[in-house]
N, C-alpha and C positions, 0 to 999 in steps of 0.2 A: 320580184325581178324587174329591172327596169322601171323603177316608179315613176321616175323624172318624165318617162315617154306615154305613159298613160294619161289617157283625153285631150292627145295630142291636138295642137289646131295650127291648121295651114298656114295662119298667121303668121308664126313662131319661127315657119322656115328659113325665110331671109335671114333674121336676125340669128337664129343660130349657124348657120353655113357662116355669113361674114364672121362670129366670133369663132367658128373651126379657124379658119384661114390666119387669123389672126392668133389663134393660137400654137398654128403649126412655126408661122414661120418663127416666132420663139424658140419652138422646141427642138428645132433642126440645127442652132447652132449651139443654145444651151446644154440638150442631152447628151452630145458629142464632146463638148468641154467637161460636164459633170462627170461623164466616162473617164475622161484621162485622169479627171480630179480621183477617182476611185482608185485607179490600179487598176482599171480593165478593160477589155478590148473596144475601142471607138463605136461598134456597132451595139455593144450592150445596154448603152445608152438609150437610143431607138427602140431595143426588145423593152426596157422597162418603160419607158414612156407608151407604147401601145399596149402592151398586157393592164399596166395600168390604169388607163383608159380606161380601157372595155369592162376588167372587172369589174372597177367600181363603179360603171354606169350601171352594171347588173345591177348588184349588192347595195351599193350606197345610196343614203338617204340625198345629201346635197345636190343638187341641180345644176350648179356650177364647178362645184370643186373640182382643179386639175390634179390627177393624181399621177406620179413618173417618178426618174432621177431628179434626185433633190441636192445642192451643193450644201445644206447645211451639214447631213449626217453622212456627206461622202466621206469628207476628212477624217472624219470622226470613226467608222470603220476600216478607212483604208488605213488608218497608223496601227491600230489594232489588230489586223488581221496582219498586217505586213512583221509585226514583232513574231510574228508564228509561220511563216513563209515568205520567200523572196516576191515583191514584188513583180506581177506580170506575168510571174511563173504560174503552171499550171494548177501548179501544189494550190498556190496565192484565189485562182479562179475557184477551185472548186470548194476554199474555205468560204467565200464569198457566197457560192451560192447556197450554203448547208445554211450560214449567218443568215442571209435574206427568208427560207423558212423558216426558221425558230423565230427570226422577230417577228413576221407574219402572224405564227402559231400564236403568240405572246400579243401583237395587238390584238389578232380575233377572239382570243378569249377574255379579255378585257373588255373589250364588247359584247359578246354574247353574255358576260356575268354582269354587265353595265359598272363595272368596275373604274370610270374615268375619275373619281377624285382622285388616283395615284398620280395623276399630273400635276397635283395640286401642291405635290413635294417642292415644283419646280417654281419656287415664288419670282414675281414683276421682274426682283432685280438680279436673279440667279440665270434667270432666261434672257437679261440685255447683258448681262456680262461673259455666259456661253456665248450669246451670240456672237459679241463683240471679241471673243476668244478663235472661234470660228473665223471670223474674219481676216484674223492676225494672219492664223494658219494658212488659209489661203493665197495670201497675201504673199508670205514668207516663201510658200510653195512656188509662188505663181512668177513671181519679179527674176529668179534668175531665168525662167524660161523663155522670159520677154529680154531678156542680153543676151540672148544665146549660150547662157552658160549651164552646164550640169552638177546641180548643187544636190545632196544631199545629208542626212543626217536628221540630227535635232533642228527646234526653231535656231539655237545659238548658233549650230554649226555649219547650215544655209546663211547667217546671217554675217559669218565672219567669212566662209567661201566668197561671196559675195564683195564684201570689203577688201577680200586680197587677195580679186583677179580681177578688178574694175579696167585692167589694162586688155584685160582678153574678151573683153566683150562686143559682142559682134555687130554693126553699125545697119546691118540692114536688119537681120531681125530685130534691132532696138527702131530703127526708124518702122517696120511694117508694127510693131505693138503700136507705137504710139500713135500711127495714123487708124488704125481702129480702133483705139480706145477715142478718139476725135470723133471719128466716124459715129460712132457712139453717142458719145455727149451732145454731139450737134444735132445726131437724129431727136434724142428725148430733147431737147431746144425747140426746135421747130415744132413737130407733132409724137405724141407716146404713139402713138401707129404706126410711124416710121421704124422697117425695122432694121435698121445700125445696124446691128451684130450680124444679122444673114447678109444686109451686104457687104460689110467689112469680111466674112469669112471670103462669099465668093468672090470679090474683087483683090484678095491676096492672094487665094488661090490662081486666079487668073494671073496674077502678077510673077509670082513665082517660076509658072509653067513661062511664062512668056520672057522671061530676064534669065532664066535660067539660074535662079540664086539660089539652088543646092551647089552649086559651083563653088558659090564664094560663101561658104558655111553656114546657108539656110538651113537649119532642124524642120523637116516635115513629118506629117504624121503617118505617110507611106502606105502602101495598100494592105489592105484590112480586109479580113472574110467580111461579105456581106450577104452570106447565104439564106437559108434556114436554120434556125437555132437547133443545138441539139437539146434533144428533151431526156429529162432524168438527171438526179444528182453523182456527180462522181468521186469518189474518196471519200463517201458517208461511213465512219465509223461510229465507234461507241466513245472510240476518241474523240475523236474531231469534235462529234456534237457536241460533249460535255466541255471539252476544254474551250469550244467559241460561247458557250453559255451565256457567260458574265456580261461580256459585249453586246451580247445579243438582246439582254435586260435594257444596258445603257440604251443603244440603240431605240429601240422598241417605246423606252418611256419618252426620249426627244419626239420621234414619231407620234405619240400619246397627245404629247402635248401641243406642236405643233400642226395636228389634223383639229385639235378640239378646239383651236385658237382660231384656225381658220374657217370653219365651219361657222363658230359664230362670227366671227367679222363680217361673212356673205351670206346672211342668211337667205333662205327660198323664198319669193314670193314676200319677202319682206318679217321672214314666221320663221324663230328658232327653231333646228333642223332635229334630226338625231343624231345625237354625235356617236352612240352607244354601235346605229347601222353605218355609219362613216367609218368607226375603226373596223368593224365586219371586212367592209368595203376594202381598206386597207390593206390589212393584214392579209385578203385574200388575195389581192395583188399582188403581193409582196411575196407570199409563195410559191405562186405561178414565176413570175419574175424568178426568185431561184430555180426552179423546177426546168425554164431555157435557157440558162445562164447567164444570169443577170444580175444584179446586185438588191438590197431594200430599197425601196419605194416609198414618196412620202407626198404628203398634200404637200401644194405647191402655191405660198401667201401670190405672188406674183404672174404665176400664170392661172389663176382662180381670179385677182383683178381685172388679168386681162379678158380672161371672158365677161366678168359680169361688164367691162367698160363698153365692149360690145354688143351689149345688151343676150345675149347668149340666157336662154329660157331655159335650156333641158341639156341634158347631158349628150344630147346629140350633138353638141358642138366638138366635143373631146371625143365621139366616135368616129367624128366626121374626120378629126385632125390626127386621128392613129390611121385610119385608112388610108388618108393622105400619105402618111409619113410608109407606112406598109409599101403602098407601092411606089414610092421615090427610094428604098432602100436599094435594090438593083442597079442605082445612080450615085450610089454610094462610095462607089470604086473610083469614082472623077474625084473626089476629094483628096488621092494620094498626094497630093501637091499642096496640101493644107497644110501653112507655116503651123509649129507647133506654139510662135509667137501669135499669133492671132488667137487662137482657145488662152492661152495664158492672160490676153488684155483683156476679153472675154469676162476671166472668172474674175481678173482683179473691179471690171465695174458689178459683179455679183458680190464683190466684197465689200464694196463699198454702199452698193445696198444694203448687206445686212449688215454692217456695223452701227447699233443704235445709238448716236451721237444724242439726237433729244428725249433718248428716254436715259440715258446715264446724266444726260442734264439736268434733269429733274429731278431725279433719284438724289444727286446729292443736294443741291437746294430743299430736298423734303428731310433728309435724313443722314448724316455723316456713317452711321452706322450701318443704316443696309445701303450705302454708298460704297462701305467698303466691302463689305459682301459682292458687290455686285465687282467691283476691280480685283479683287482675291480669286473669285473665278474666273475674269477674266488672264489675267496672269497665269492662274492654273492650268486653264486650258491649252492657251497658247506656249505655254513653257513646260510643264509637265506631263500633258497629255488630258485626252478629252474624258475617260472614264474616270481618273483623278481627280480632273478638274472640278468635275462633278460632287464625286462623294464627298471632296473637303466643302464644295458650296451647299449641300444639301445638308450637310451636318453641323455646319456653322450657323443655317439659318437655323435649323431645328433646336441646337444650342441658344441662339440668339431669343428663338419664339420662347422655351422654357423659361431662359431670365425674365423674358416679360410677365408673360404669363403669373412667373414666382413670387413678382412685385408688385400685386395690384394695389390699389386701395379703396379701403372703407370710407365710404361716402356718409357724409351726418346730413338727414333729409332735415327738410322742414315743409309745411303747411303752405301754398300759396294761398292769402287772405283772398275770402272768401269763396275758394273752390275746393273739391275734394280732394286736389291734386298735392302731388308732394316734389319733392325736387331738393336735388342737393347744396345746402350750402353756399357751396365751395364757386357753384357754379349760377345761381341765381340772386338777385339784391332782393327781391320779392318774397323769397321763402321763411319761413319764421320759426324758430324751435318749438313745439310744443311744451310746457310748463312742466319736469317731471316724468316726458317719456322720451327715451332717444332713440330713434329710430334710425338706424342703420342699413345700407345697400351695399351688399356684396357680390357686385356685377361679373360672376367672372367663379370656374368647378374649386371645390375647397379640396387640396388635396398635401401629398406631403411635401408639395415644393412652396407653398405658402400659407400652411395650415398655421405655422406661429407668426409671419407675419397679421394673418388674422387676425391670433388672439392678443397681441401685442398692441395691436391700432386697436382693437374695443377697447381695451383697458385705458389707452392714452384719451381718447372719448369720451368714456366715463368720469377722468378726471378733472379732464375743462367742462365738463358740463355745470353752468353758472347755478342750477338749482338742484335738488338733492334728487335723483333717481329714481323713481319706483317702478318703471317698467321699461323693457326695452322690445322693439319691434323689428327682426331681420325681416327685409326685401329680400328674398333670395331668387326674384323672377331670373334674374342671369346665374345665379346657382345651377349649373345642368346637370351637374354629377358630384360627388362627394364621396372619397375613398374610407377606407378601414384607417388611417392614422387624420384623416379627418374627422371621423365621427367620434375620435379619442379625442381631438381639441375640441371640440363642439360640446362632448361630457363634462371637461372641464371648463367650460364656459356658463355650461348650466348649474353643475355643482356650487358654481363660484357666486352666480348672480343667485341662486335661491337659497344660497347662507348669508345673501346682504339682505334678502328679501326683495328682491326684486323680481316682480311679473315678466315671464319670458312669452311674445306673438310671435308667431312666423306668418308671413302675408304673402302669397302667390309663389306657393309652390310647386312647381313636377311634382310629373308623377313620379319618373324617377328616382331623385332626391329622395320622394315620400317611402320608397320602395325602401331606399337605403337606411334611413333613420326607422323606418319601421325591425329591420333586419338588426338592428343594432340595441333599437329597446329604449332610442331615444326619443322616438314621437311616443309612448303611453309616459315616458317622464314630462315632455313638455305638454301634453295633452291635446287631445285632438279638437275639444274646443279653444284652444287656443291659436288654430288654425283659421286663415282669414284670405279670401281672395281678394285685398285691396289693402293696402296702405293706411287708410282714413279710416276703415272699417276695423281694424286690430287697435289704431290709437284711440279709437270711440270705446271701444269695449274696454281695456287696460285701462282708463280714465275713468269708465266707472266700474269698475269692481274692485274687492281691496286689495293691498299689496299681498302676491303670493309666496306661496310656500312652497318648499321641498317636497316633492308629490310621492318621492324615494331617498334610500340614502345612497349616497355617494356610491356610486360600484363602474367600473369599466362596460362600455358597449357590448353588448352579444354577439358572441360572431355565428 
């Protein structure tokens, strides 16, 4: 409990109180924006940014990490939950808070199993082009809010609303957007301490109440309970949980993956953290957070910078800045007067933070292929939906890894003169064929998505080989695993070379592999002294001993 705050030193105070302070006023006008971004009531923003605090300063490993309302996974539950209840409505609330435990449930046991490779689904360019999908949506959501107009629908159907009421659009909430989104840009200009957003919120606020431009058709965000939360879930069925399940996956693995991202980015003290007690951390916030009615919860890249920018030691800072925000919520009622233009400029500069312009640059200067991967989701997400968006970019890249994977190839080593070392070919001017043995590297598990690629490229090998054959040497150090329709091509590989008469080495094997060829009856054919952990050590031996025989005859693997 609390590890961050153990062998606390005096020292540390300052700097952590200044990165609280610094983190509140952040979160005073971001959790209020990510609120409406959700579908939920403006103060639930606030409950999830202090519950999430505090749990996770309990529970979690990182010293810095902010945990609250996140705008990545708001959109992303609130279109989801909203296909199953009206928006805003109560029905809408209490699906949101059953969501926020099961995703909780779902990262804490991910954590407590140390289960975090399952984020690993989510490859570089599947995660900038979610992001960069995420962004749309926000964007999409956020621009008629900033005209004063009331757009809904799909992304299309915001986006043609839009196109054709450009006549009805409302000139003060377009002028207060744009002066806080200035407000904004000018503040991160000058200094990132500066905080733009709190005072863009309060300085519209104050403008409004004082022009009185609900008159002339300001949208404000109107007063709002700012009580004590109610505690306990309501309209928990057997329904409900099972049918928000699905979402609750998607959910849960963004959360996955974006707590594991962040963690390392900030490490503690300079020392890769635990991510396994981060998602703990998480996940237990997250169902506290449902449990007052509040939405999921997620590490937060942006305000985890700002504390560490403030040099911020111990999670004392995120204590210090939920207490803050605690007792400023009773003050919360002054905001009735909050243009709903101003949160909408708000989230459109959170969109433009997350939309990764230089990592989709790169992405395709490295690769047109997971270029397009990374624009397929993004499309998808923004056009289709976020848990869609998903499963086609997760299953594209899965698809894309099998092609690879099914296409390696067989590397012909050679000898680099005068060391024991060997090296491919393909890829060295220095390497030399050995006279009569051809030694082959099959980097990469033999199974049945390139078992005959395998045996197709020896054969092509053996017949460019400029001197006549008598023994051949598998590398199989990058061999990890080898199935049942591989140890069928592997049979007939051996069958094949010990009817030319050709010596078969295998050099630096697993154990694994060893396990499976044993299991199949194809190590006592190829023999166990033909077994060699080195390279130079199997072409030494095959060099001098004679050309081999058939140890067995010809029969299928054992199963």
């Amino acid at each position: 409990m609390f590890s961050s705050l153990r062998g606390y030193q005096r020292g540390w105070l300052a700097a952590d109180l200044t990165a609280a302070l610094a983190l509140l006023v952040i979160a005073i006008p971001e959790q209020l924006a990510t609120a409406r971004l959700a579908g939920m009531p403006p103060v639930a923003g606030y409950y999830a940014f202090i519950v999430g605090s505090l749990i996770f300063a309990a529970l979690g490993a990182s010293a810095v990490m902010s945990v609250g309302a996140d705008s990545t996974i708001a959109p992303l539950f609130a279109t989801g939950v909203a296909a199953m209840a009206v928006a805003g409505s109560s029905g809408y609330v209490n699906l949101v808070g059953i969501l926020a435990v099961e995703v909780g449930l779902i990262v804490g046991v991910v954590g407590a199993l140390r289960l975090g490779w399952i984020a690993e689904f989510l490859s570089a360019p599947i995660i900038s082009g979610f992001l960069g999908g995420v962004a749309v949506i926000i964007a999409v959501h956020e621009i008629p809010e900033m005209l004063g107009l009331s757009a809904s629908g799909s992304t299309f159907d915001r986006i043609g609303f839009v196109g054709s009421h450009l006549a009805r659009v409302n000139g003060w909430a377009f002028g207060i957007g744009v002066a806080v989104l200035a407000i904004v840009v000018v503040a991160e200009k000058i200094d990132r301490r500066v905080p733009g957003a709190l005072i863009g919120l309060l300085g519209s606020t104050l403008a409004v109440a004082a022009l009185n431009l609900q008159t002339r058709g300001v949208e404000v965000v109107g007063r709002f309970p700012h009580g004590l939360p109610h505690i306990g879930l309501s309209g928990l069925s057997l329904a409900s949980a099972i049918g928000i399940l699905p979402l609750a996956g998607v959910v849960a693995l963004v959360v996955i993956t974006q707590t594991a991202a962040t963690s390392r980015a900030f490490p503690s003290g300079g020392e890769r953290g635990d991510v396994s007690r981060d998602f703990i951390g998480v996940g237990a916030s997250s169902i506290l957070a449902g449990v007052v009615g509040s939405f999921p919860v997620n590490a937060s890249p942006p305000r985890t910078a700002a504390v560490a920018s403030a040099k911020g030691r111990t999670q004392l800072a995120s204590l210090g800045a939920a207490v803050m925000l605690a007792v400023l919520i009773p003050a919360a009622g002054l905001l009735g007067d909050l243009p709903v233009a101003t949160l909408a400029a708000i989230l459109l500069v959170v969109a433009a933070r997350i939309f990764p312009v230089s990592q989709l640059s790169a992405i395709a200067r490295f690769d047109p292929v997971e270029a397009g991967l990374a624009a397929m989701t993004l499309l998808a997400v923004a056009v289709i939906g976020v848990e869609q968006g998903i499963g086609v970019a997760v299953g594209l890249a899965i698809l894309d890894r099998t092609r690879r994977s099914a296409q390696p190839q067989v590397h012909v080593l050679g000898r680099i003169p005068g060391t024991t070392s060997w090296a491919p070919l393909s890829t060295s001017d220095d390497a030399v064929q050995e006279p009569g043995v051809l030694a082959l590297l099959f980097a990469t598990p033999l199974w049945y998505g390139n078992a005959d690629l395998f045996e197709s490229q020896l054969n092509v090998a053996l017949k460019r080989a400029v001197n006549p054959i008598t023994a051949v040497v598998f590398d199989v150090v990058g061999m990890t695993d080898i199935d049942y329709t591989g140890t069928l091509t592997l049979a007939r590989v051996v069958d094949s070379l010990h009817a030319d008469h050709v010596s078969i080495a295998i050099a630096r094997m697993g154990d694994r592999v060893r396990g499976s060829l044993a299991r199949s009856g194809l190590l006592a054919r190829v023999g166990s002294d033909h077994l060699f952990p080195a390279v130079d050590a199997a072409v030494l031996a095959m060099q001098a001993s004679p050309t081999g025989k058939p140890r067995s005859g010809s029969r299928e693997p054992e199963t």
